[in-house]
MIVO-686585 format. One line per field, with one value per atom (N, C-alpha, C, O): residue number from 1; residue in one letter; x, y, z; atom name. Coordinates in Angstrom, 1 decimal, always signed. Example, Ala and Ser with C-alpha at 12.3 -4.5 7.8 and 13.67 -1.06 7.14 Angstrom:
num: c(1  1  1  1  2  2  2  2)
residu: c(a  a  a  a  s  s  s  s)
c1: c(+13.2  +12.3  +13.2  +14.2  +12.8  +13.7  +12.9  +13.4)
c2: c(-5.7  -4.5  -3.3  -3.3  -2.2  -1.1  +0.0  +1.1)
c3: c(+7.8  +7.8  +7.8  +8.5  +7.1  +7.1  +7.9  +8.0)
atome: c(N  CA  C  O  N  CA  C  O)
END
This chain:
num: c(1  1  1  1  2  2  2  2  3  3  3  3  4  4  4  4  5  5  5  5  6  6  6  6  7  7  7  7  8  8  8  8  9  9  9  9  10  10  10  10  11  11  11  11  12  12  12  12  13  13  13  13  14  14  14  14  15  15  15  15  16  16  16  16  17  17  17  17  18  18  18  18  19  19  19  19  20  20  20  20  21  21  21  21  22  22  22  22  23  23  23  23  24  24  24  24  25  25  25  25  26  26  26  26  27  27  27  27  28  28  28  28  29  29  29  29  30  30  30  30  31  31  31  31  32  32  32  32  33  33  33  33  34  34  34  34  35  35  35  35  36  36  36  36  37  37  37  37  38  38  38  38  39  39  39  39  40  40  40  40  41  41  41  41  42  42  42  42  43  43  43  43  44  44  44  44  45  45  45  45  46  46  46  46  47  47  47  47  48  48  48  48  49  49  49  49  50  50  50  50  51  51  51  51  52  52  52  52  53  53  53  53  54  54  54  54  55  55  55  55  56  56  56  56  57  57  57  57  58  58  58  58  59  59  59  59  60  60  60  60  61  61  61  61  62  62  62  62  63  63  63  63  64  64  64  64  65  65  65  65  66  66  66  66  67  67  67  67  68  68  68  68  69  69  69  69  70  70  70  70  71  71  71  71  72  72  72  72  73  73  73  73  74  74  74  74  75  75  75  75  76  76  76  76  77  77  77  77  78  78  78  78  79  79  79  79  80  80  80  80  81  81  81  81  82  82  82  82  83  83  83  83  84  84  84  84  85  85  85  85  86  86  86  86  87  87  87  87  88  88  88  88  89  89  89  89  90  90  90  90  91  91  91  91  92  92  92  92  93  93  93  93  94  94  94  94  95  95  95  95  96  96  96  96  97  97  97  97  98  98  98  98  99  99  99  99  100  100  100  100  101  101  101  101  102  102  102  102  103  103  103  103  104  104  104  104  105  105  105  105  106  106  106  106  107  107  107  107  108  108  108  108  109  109  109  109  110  110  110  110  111  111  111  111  112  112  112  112  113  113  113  113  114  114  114  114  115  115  115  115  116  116  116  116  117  117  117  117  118  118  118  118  119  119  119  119  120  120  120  120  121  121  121  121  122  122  122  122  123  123  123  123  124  124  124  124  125  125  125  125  126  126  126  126  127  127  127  127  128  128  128  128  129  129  129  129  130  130  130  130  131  131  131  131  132  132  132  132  133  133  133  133  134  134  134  134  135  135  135  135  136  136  136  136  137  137  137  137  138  138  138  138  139  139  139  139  140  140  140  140  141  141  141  141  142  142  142  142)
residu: c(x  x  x  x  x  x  x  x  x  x  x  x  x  x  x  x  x  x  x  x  x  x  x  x  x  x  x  x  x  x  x  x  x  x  x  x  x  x  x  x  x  x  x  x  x  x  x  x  x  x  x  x  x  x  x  x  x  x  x  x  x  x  x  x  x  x  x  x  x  x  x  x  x  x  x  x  x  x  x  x  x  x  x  x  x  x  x  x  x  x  x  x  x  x  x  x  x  x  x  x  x  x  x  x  x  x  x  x  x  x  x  x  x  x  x  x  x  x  x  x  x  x  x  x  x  x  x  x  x  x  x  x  x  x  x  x  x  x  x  x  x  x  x  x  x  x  x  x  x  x  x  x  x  x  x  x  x  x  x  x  x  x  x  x  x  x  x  x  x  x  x  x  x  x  x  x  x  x  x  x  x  x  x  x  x  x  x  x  x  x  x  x  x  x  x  x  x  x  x  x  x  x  x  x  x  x  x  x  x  x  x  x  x  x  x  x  x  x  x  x  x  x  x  x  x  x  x  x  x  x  x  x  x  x  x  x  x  x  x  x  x  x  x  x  x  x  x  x  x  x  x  x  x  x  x  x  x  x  x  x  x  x  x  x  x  x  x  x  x  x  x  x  x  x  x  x  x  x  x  x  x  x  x  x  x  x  x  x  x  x  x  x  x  x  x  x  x  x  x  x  x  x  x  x  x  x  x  x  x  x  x  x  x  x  x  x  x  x  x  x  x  x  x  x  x  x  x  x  x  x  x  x  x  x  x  x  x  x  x  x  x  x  x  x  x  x  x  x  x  x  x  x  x  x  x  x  x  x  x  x  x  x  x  x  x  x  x  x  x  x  x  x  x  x  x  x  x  x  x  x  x  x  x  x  x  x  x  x  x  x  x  x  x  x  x  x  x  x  x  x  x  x  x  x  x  x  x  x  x  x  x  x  x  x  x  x  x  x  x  x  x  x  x  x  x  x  x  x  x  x  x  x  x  x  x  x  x  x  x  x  x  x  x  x  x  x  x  x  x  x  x  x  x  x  x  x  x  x  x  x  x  x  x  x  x  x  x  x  x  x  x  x  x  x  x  x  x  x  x  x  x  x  x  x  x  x  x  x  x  x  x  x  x  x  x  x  x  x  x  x  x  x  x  x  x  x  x  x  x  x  x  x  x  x  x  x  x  x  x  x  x  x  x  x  x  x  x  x  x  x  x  x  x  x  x  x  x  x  x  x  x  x  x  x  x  x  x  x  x  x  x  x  x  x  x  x  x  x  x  x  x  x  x  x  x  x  x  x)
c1: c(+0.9  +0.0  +0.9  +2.0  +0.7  +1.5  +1.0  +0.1  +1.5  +1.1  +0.4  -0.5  -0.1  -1.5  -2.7  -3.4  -3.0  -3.5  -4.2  -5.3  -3.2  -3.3  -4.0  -4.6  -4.1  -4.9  -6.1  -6.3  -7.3  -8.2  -8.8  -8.4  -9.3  -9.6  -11.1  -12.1  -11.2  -12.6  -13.3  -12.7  -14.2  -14.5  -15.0  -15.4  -15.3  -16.2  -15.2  -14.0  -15.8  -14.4  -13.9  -14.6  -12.9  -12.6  -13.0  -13.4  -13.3  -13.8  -12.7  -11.5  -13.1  -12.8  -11.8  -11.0  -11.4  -10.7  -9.1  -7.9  -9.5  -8.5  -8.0  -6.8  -9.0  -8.4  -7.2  -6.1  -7.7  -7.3  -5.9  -4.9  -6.0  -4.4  -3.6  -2.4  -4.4  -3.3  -2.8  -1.7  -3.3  -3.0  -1.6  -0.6  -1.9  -1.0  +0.2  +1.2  +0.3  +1.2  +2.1  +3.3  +1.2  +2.3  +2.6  +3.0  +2.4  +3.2  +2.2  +2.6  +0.7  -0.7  -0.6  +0.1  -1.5  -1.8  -3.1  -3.9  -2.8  -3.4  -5.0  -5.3  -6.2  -7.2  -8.0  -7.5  -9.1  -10.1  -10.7  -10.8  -11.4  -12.1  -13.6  -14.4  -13.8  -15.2  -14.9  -15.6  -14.0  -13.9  -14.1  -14.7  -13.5  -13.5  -14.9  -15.2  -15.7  -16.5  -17.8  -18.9  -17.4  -18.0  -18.0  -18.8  -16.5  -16.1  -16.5  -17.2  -15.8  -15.7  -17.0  -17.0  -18.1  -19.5  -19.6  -20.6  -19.1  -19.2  -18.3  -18.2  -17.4  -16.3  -17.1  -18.1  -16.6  -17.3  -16.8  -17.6  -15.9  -15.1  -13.9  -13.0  -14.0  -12.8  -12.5  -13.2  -11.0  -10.5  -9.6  -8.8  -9.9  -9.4  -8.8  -9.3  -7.4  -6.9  -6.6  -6.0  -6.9  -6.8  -6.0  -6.3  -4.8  -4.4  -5.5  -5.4  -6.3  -7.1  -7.7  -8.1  -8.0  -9.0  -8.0  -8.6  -7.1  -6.4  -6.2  -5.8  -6.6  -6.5  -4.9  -4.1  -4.4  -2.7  -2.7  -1.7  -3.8  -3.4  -5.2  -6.3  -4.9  -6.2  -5.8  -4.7  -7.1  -7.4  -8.7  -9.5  -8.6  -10.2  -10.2  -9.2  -11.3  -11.8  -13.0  -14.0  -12.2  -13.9  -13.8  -13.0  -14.9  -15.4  -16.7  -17.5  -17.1  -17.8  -18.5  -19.8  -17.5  -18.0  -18.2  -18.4  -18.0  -18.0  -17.2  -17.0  -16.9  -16.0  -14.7  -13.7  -14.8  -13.2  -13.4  -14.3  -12.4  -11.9  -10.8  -9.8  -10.3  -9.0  -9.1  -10.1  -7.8  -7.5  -6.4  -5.5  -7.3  -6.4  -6.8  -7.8  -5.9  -6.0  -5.1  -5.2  -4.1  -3.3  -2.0  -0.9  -2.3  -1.3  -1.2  -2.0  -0.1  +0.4  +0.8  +1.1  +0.7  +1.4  +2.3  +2.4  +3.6  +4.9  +5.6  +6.6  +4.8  +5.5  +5.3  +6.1  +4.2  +3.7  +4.3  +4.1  +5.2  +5.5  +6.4  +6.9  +6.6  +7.9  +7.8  +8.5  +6.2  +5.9  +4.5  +3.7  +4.7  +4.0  +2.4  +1.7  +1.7  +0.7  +0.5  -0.3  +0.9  +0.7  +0.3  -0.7  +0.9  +0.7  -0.6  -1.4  -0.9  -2.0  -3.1  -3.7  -3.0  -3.9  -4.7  -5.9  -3.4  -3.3  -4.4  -5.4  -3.8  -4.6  -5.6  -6.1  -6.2  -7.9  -8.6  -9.7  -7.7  -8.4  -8.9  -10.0  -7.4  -7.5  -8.5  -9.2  -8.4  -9.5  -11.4  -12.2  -11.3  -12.3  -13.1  -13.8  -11.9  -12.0  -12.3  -12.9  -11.6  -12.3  -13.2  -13.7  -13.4  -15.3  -16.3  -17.4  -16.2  -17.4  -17.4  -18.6  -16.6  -16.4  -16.8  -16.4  -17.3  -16.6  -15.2  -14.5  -14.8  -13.7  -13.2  -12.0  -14.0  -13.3  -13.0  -11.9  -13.7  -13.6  -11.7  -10.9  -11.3  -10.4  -10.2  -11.1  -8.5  -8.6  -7.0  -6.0  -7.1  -6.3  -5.4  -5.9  -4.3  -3.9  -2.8  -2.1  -2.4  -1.6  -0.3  -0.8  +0.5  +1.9  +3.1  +3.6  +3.4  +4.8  +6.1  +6.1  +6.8  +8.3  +8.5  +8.9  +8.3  +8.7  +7.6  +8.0  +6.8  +5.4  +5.1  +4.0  +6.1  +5.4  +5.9  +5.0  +7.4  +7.1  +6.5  +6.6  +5.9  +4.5  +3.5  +3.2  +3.3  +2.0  +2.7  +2.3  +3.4  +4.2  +3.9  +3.0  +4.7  +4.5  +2.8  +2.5  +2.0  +0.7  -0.1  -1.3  +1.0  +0.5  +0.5  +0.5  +0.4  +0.2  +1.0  +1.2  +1.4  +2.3  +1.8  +0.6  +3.2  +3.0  +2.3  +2.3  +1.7  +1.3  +1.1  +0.7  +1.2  +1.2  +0.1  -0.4  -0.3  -1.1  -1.1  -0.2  -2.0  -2.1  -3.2  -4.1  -3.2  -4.1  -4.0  -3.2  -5.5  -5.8  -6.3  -6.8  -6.4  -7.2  -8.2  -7.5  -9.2  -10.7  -10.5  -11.4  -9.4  -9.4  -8.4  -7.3  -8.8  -7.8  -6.2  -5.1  -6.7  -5.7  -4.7  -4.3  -4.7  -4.0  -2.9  -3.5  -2.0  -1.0  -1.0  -0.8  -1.0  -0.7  +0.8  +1.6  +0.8  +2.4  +3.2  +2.8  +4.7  +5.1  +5.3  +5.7)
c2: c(-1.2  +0.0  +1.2  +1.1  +2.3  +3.5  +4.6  +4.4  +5.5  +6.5  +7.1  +7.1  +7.6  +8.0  +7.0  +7.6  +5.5  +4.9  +4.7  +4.3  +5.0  +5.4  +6.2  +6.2  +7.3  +8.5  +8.8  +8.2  +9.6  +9.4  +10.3  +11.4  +10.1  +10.3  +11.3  +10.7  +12.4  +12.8  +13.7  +14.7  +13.5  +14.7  +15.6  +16.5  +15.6  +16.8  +17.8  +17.6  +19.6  +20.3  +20.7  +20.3  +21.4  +21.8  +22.7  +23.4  +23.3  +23.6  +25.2  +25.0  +26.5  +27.9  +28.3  +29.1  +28.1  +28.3  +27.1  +27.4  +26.3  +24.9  +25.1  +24.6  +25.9  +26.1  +27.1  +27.0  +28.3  +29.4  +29.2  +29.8  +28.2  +27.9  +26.8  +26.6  +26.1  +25.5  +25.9  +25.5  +26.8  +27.8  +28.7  +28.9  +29.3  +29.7  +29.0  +29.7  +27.8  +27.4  +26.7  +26.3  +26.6  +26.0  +27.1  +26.8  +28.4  +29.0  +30.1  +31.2  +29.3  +29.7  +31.2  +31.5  +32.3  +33.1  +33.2  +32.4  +34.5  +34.4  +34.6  +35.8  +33.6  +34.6  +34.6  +33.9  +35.3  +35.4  +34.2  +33.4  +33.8  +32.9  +33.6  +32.7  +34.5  +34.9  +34.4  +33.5  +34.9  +34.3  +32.8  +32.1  +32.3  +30.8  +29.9  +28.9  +30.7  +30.0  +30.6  +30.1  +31.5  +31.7  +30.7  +30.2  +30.5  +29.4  +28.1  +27.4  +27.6  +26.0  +25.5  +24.8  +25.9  +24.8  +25.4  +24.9  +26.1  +25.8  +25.1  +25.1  +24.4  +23.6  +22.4  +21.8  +22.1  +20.7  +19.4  +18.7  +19.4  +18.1  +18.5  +19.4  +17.9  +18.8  +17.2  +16.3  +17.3  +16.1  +16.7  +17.6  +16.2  +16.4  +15.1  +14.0  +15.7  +14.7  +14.5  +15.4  +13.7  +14.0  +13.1  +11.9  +13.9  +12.5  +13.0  +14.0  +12.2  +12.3  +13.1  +13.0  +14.2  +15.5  +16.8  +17.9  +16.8  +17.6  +17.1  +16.0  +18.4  +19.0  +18.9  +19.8  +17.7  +17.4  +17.8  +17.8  +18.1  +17.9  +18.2  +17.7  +19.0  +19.2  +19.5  +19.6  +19.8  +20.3  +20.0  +19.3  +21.0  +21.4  +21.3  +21.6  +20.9  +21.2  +22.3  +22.3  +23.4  +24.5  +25.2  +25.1  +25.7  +25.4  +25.6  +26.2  +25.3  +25.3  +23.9  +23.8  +22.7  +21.2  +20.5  +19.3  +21.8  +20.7  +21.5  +21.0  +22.5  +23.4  +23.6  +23.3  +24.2  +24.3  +24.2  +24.7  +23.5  +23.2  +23.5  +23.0  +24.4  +24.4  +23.2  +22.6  +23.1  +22.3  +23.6  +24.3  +23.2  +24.6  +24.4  +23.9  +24.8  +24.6  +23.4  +22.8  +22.8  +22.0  +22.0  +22.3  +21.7  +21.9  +20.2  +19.4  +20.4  +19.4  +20.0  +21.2  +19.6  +20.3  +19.7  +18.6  +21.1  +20.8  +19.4  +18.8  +19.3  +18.2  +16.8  +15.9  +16.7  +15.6  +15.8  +14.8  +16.8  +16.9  +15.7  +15.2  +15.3  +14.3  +12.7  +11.8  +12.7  +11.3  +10.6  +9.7  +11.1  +11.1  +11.1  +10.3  +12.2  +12.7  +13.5  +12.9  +14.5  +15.3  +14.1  +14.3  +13.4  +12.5  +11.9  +12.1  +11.3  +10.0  +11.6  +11.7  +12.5  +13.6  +13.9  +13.8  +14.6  +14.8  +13.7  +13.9  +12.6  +11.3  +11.0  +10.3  +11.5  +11.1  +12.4  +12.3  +13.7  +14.4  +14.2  +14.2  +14.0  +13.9  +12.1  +11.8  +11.7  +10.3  +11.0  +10.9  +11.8  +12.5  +12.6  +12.1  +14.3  +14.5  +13.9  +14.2  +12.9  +11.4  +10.5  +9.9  +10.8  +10.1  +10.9  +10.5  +12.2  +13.2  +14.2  +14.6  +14.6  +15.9  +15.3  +14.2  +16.0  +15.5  +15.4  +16.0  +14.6  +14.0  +15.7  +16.1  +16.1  +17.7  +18.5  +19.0  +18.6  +19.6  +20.0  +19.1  +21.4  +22.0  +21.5  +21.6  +20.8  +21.0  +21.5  +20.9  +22.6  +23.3  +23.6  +23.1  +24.2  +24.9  +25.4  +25.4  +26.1  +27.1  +26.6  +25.7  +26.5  +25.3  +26.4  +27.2  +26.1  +27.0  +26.1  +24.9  +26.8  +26.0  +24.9  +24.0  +24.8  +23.9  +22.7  +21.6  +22.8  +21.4  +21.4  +20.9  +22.2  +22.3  +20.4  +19.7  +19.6  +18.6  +17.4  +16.4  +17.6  +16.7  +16.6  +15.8  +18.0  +18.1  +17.5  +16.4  +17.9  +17.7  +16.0  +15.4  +15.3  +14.0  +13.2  +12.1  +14.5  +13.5  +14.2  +14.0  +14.9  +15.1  +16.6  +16.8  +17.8  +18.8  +19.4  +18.4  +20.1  +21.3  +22.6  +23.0  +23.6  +24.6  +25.0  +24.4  +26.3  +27.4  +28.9  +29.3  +29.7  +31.1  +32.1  +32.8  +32.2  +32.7  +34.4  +35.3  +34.6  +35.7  +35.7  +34.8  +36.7  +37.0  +38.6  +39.6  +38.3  +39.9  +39.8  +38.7  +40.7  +40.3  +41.0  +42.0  +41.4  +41.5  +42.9  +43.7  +43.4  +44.5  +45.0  +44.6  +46.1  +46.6  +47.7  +48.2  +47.8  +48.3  +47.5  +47.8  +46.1  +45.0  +44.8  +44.7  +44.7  +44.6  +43.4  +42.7  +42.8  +41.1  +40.6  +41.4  +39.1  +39.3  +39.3  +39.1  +39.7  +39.4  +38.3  +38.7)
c3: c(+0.0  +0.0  +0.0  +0.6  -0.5  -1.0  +0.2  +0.9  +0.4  +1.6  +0.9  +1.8  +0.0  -0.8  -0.2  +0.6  -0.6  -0.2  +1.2  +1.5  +1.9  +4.0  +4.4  +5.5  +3.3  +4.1  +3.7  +2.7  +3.9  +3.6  +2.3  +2.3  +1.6  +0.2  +0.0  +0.4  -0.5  -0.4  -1.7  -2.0  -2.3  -3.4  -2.9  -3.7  -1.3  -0.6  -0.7  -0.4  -1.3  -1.6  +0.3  +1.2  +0.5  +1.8  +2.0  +1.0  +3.3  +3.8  +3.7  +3.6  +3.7  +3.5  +4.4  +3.8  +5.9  +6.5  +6.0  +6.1  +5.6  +5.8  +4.3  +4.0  +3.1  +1.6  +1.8  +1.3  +2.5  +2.7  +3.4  +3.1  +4.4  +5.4  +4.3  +4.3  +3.6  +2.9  +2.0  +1.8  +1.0  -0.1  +0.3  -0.4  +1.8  +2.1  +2.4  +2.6  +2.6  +3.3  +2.3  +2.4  +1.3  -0.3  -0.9  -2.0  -0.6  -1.8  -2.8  -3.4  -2.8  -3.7  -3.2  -2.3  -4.2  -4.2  -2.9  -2.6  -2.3  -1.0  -1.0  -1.2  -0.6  -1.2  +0.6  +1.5  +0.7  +1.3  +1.5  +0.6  +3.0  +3.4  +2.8  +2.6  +2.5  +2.0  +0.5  +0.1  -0.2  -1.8  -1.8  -2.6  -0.5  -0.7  -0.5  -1.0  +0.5  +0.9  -0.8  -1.0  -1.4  -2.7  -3.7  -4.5  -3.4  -4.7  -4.4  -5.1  -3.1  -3.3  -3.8  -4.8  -3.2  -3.4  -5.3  -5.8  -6.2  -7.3  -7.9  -9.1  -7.1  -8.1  -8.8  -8.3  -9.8  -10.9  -9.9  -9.3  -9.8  -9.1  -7.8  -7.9  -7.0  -5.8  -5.5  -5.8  -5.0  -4.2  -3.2  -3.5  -2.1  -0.9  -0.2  +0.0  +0.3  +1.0  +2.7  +3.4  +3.2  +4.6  +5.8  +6.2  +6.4  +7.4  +8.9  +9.5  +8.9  +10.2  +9.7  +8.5  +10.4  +10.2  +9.4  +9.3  +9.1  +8.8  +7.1  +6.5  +6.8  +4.9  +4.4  +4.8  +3.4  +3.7  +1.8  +1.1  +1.5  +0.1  -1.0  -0.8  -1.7  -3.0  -4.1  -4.6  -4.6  -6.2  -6.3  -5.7  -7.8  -8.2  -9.4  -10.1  -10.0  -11.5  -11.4  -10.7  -12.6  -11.9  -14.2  -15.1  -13.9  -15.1  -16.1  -15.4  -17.2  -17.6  -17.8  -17.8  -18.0  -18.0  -19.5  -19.9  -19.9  -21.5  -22.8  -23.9  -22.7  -23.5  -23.0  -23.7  -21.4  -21.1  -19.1  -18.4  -18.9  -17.8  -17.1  -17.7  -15.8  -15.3  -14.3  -13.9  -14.1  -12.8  -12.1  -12.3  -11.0  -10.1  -8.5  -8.0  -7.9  -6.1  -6.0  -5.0  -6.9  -6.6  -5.7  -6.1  -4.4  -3.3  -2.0  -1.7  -1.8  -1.2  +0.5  +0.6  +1.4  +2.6  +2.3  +1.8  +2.6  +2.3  +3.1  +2.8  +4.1  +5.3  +4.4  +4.5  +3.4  +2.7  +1.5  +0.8  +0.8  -0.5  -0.4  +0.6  -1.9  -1.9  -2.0  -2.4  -1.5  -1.2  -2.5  -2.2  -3.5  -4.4  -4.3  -4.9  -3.3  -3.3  -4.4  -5.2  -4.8  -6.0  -7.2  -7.9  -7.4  -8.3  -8.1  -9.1  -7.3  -6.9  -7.2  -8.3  -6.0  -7.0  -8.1  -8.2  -9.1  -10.3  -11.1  -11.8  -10.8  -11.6  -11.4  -12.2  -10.1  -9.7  -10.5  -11.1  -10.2  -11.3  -12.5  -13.0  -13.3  -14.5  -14.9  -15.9  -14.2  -14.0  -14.4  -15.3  -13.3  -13.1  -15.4  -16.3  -14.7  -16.4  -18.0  -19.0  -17.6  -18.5  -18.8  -19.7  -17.6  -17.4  -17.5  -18.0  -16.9  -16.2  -17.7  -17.9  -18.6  -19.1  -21.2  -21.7  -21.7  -23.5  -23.6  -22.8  -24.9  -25.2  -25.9  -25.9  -26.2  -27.0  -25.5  -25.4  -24.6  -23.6  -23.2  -22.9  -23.4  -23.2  -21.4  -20.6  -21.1  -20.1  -19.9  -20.3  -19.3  -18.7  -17.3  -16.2  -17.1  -15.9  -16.0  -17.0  -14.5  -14.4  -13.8  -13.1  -13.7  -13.2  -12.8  -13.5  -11.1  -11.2  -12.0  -12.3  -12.2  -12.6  -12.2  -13.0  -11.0  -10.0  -10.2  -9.9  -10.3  -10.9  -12.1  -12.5  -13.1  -14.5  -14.8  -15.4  -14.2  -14.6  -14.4  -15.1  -13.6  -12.8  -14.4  -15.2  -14.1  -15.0  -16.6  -16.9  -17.2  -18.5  -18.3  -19.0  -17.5  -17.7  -17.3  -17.1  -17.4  -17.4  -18.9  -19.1  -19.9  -20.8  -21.2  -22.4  -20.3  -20.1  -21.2  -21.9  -21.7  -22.3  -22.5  -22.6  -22.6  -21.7  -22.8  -23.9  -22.6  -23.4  -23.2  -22.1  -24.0  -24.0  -23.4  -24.2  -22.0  -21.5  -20.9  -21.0  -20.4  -19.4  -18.7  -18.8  -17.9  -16.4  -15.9  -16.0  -15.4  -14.9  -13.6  -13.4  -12.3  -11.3  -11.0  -11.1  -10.7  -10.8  -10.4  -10.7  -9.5  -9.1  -9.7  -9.5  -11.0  -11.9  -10.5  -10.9  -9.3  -8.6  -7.5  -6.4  -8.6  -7.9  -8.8  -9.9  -9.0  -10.3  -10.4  -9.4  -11.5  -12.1  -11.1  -10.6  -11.0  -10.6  -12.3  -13.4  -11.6  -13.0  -14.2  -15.3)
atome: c(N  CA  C  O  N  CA  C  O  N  CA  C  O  N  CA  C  O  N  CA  C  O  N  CA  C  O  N  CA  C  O  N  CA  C  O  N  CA  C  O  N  CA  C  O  N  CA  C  O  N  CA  C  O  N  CA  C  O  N  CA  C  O  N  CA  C  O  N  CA  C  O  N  CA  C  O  N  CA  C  O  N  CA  C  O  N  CA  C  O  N  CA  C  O  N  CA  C  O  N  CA  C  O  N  CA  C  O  N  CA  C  O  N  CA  C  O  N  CA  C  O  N  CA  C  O  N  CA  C  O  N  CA  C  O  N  CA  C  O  N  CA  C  O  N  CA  C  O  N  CA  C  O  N  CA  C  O  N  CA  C  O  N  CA  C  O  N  CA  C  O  N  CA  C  O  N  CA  C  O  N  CA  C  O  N  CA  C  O  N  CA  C  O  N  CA  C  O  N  CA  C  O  N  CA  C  O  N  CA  C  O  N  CA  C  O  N  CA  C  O  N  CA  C  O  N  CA  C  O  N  CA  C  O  N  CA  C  O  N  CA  C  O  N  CA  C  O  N  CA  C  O  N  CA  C  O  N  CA  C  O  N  CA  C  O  N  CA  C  O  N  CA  C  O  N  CA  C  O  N  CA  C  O  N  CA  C  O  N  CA  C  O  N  CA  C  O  N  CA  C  O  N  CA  C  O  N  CA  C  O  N  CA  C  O  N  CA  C  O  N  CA  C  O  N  CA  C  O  N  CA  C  O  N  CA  C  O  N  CA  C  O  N  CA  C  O  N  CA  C  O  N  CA  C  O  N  CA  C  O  N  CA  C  O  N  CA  C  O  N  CA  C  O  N  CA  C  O  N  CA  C  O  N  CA  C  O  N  CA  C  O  N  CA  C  O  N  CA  C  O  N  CA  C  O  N  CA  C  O  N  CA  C  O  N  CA  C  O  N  CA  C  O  N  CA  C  O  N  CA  C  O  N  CA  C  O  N  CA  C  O  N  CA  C  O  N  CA  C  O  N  CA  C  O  N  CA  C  O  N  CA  C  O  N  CA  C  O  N  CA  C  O  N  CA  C  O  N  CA  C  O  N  CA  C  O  N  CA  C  O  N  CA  C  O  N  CA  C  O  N  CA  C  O  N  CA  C  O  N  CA  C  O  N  CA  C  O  N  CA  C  O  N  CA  C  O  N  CA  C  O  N  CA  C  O  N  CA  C  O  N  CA  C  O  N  CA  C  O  N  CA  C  O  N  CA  C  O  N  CA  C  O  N  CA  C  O  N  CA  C  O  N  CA  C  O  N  CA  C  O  N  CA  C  O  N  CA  C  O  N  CA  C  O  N  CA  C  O  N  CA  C  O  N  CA  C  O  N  CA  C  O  N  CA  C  O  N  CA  C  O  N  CA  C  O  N  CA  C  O  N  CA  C  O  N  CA  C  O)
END
């Protein structure tokens, strides 16, 4: 059995305080427990990972469901990085996506440097994007 397999497995999305502290604690862009508690209940697909009662690892598919799809919220607690969660992950997602979505549906995401080759080896490649943030007096990062 794999340490992925040990711990407990969920598509229920997390919960707004627990998105918000693990976002922060990998590195994610910082958002609001009110944005979160907006977003989670519209994600298409959420997987949540859990040792005991504690949020060790997620992601999201959020979306339209049949044209275009991100995967986004993918974070590991750093204490758990290393041990091929991100992976086991990634694959229930992209699992997901294969069964639930059309065979045309755009599926997408955003990858630091540092996980572009996770994603690359499940198919991914990069492409030429950009981004804006809702409040024109927030500057993009660079």
């Amino acid at each position: 059995m794999s340490v992925a397999d040990a711990l407990t497995w969920s598509t229920a999305p997390p919960r707004a305080a627990e998105y918000v502290a693990l976002r922060a604690a990998t590195g994610l862009g910082p958002r609001s427990e009110a944005s979160a508690r907006r977003a989670l209940p519209q994600s298409l697909h959420a997987v949540c990972v859990r040792d005991g009662d504690r949020l060790v690892a997620m992601g999201r598919a959020v979306g339209d469901g049949g044209c275009f799809v991100l995967l986004t919220d993918m974070a590991v607690a750093p204490d758990w990085q290393g041990r091929g969660l991100g992976r086991a992950l990634l694959n229930r997602l992209i699992a997901w996506c294969e069964t639930a979505l059309p065979p045309d549906c755009h599926i997408s995401l955003v990858s630091s440097e540092r996980a572009a080759p996770l994603y690359r080896s499940a198919g991914f490649r990069p492409c030429r994007g950009m981004d804006r943030y809702a409040d024109p007096a927030r500057p993009s990062p660079p």
